[in-house]
FINU-807443 format. One line per 3 residues: their letters; for each residue y, x, z of N, C-alpha, C. Coordinates in steps of 0.2 Angstrom, whole numbers, plus 2048, in hexadecimal, padded with zeros to 3 digits. Example, Ala and Ser with C-alpha at 12.3 -4.5 7.8 and 13.67 -1.06 7.14 Angstrom:
2
as = 7E4:842:827:7EA:83E:827:7F0:842:827 | 7F5:840:823:7FB:844:824:800:840:827
% end
This chain:
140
xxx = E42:53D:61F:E46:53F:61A:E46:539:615 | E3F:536:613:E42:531:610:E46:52A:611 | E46:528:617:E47:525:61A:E4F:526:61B
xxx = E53:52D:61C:E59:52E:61B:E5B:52E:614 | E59:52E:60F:E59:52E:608:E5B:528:607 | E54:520:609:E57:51A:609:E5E:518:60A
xxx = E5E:51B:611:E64:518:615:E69:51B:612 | E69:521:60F:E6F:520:60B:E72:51D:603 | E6B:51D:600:E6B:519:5FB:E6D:513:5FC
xxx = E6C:50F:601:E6C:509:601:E76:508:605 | E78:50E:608:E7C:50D:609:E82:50D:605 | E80:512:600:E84:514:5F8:E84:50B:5F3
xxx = E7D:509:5F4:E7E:505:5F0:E82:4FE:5F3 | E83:4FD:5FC:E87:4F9:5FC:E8C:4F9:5FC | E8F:500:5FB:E96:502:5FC:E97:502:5F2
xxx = E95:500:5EF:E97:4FF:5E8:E97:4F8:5E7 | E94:4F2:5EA:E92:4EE:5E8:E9B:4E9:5EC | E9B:4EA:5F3:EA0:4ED:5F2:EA8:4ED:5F2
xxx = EA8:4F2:5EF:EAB:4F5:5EC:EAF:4F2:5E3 | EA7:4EF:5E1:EA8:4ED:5DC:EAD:4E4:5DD | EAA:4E4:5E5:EAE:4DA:5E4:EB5:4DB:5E7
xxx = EB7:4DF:5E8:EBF:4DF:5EA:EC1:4E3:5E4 | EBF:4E4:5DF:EC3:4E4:5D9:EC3:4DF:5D3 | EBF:4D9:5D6:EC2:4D4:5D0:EC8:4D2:5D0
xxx = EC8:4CF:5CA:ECE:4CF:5C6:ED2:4C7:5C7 | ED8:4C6:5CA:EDB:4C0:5CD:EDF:4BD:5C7 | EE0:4BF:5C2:EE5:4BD:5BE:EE1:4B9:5BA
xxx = EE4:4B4:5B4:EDF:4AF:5B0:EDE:4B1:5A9 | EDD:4B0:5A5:EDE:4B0:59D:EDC:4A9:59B | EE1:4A9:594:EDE:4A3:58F:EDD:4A6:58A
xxx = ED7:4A1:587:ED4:4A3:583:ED0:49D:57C | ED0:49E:576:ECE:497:572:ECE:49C:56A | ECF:496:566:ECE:495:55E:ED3:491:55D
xxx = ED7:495:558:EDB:48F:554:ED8:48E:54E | ED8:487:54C:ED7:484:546:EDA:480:542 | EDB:47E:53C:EDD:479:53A:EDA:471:53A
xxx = EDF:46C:536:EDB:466:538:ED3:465:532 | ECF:46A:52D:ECB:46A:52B:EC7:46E:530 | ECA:473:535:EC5:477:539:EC4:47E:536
xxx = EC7:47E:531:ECA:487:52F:ECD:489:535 | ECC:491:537:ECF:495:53B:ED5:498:537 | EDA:497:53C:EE1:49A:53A:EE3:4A2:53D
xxx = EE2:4A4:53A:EE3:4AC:53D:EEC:4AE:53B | EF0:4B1:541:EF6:4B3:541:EFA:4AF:543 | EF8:4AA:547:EFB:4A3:54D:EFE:4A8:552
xxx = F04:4A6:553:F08:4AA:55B:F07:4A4:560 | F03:4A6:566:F02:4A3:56B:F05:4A5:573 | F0A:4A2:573:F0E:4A3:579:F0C:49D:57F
xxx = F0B:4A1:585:F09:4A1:58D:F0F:4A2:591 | F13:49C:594:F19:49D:597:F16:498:59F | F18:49D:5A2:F19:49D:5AB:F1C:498:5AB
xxx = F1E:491:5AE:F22:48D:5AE:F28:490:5B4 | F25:490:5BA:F27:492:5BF:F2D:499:5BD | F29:49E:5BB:F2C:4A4:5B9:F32:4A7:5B4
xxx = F2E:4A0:5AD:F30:4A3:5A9:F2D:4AA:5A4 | F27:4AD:5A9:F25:4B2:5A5:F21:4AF:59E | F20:4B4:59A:F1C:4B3:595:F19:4B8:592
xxx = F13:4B5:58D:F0D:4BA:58A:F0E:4B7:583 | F0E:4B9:57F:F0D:4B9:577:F08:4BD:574 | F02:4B9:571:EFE:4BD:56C:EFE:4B9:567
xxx = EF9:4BD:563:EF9:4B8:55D:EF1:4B8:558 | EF0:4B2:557:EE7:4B1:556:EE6:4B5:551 | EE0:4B8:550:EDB:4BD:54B:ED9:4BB:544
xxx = ED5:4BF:540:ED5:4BB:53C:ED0:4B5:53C | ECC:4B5:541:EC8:4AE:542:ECC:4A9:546 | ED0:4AB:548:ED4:4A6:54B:ED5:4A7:554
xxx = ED0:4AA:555:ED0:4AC:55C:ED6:4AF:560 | ED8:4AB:565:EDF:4B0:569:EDA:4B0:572 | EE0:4B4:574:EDD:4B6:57A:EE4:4B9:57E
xxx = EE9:4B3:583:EEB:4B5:588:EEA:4BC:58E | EE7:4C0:58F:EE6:4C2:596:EEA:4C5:59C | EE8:4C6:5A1:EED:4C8:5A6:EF3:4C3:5A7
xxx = EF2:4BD:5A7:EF8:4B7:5AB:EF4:4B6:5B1 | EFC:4B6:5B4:EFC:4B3:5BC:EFB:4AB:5BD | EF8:4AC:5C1:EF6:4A5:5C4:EFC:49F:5C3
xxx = EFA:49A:5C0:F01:496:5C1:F00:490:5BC | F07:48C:5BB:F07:487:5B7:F09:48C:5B0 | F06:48A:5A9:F09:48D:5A4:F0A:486:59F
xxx = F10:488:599:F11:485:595:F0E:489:58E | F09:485:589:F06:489:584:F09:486:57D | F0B:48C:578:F0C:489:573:F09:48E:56F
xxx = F07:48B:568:F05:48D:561:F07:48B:55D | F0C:48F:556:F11:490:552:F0D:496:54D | F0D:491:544:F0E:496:540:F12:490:53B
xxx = F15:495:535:F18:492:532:F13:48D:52E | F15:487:52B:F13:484:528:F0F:47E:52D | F0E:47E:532:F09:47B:539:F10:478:53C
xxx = F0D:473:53F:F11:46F:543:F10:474:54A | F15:474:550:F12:478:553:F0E:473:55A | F0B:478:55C:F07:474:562:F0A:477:568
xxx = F0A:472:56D:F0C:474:575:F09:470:579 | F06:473:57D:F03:471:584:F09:472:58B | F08:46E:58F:F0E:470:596:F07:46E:59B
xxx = F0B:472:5A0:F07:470:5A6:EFE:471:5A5 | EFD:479:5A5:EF6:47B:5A4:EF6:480:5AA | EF3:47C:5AF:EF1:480:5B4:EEC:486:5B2
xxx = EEF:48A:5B6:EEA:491:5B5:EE8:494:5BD | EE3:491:5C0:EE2:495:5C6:EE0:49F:5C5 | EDF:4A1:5CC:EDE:4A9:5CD:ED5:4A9:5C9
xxx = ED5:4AE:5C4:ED0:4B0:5C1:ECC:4AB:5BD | ED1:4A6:5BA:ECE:4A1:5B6:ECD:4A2:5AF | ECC:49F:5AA:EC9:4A2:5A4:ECA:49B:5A0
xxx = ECE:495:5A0:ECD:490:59A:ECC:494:593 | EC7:490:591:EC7:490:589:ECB:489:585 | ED1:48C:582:ED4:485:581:ED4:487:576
xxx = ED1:483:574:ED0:481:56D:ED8:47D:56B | EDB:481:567:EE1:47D:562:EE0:47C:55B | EE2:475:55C:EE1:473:554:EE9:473:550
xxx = EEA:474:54B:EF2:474:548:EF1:473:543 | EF7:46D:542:EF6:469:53B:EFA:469:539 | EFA:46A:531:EFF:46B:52E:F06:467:52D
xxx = F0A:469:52C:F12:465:530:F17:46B:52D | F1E:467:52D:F24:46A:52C:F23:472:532 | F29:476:535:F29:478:539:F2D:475:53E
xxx = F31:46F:53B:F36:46C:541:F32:465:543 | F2C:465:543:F27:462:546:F24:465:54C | F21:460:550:F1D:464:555:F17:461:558
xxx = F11:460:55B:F0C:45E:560:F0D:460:567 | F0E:45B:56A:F0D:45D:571:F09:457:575 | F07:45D:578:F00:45B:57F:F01:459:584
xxx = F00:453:585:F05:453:58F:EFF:452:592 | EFA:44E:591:EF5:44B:594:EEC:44D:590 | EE9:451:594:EE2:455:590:EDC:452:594
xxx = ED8:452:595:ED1:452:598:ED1:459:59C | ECE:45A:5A1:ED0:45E:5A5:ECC:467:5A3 | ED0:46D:5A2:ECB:470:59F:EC4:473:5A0
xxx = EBF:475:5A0:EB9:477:5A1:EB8:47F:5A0 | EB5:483:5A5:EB5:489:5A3:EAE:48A:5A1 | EAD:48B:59A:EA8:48F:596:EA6:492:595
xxx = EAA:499:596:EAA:4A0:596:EA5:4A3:59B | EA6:49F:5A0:EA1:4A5:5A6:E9F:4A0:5AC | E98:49F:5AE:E98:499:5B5:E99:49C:5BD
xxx = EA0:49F:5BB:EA3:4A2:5C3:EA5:49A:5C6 | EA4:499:5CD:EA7:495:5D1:EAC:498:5D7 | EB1:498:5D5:EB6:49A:5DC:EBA:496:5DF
xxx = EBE:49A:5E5:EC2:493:5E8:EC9:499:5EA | ECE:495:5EB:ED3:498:5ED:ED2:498:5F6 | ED4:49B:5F9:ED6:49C:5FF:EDD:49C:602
xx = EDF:499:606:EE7:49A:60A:EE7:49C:60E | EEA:49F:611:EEE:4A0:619:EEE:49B:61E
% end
C-alpha cells in the first residue's frame, strides 16, 4: 500500500510539473522607466509598441514613477515611441522582440517643442535583466 501511494504521488507530481511547462507564455513584453534628462520619473508618458510587419499596436502609459509595461506582444519587429507634451518625443525602430522575451528598455525624454523628436536607429544590444531564463527558438 505504500508503495502504491508513492507511485501515485509521484505520478500526480509529474503530470503537474508537466503540465505546468506547456503553458508557458510565447508572447514578449516591454518593460522600463521614463525619465527626464535630470532623471526625475515622468508619470503619464503614452508608450506605443507597433508590429512593424502587421501594424498592430499596444498603447499604455507610464505611472506615477514612471514605470510602463507593454505585455502580451507577439513575437516580431516593433517600432517604440514615447510622447508627452512639452518632451521631445522618442522613437526606436527595429526592436526585436523574440517568443517570451522581456527587454527592459529605460527612456530618457528631454525637453523639446512637440514638433521635435529623438530617434534611435542604432543601440547596444538589449540585455534581459528581469529573469535568467535561456531559450532558443525552434523550426521546422
Amino acid at each position: 500500500m505504500l508503495m502504491l501511494n508513492r507511485v501515485l504521488f509521484s505520478a500526480a507530481a509529474l503530470l503537474l510539473l508537466v503540465s505546468g511547462a506547456t503553458a508557458q507564455e510565447f508572447r514578449a513584453t516591454i518593460s522600463g522607466t521614463i525619465v527626464d534628462s535630470s532623471g526625475a520619473a515622468i508619470p503619464g508618458v503614452t508608450v506605443t509598441a507597433t508590429e512593424t510587419r502587421t501594424g498592430a499596436r499596444s498603447v499604455v502609459v507610464s505611472d506615477a514613477s514612471g514605470q510602463y509595461v507593454a505585455p502580451f506582444l507577439a513575437p516580431g519587429d516593433y517600432d517604440l515611441t514615447a510622447e508627452l507634451s512639452g518632451f521631445k518625443q522618442y522613437t526606436r525602430r527595429a526592436l526585436h522582440l523574440a517568443s517570451g522575451s522581456h527587454p527592459i528598455l529605460d527612456i530618457r525624454l528631454d525637453i523639446g517643442a512637440v514638433s521635435e523628436s529623438v530617434q534611435v536607429n542604432a543601440e547596444a544590444p538589449l540585455v534581459n535583466a528581469a529573469n535568467a531564463v535561456v531559450g532558443q527558438i525552434v523550426t521546422t
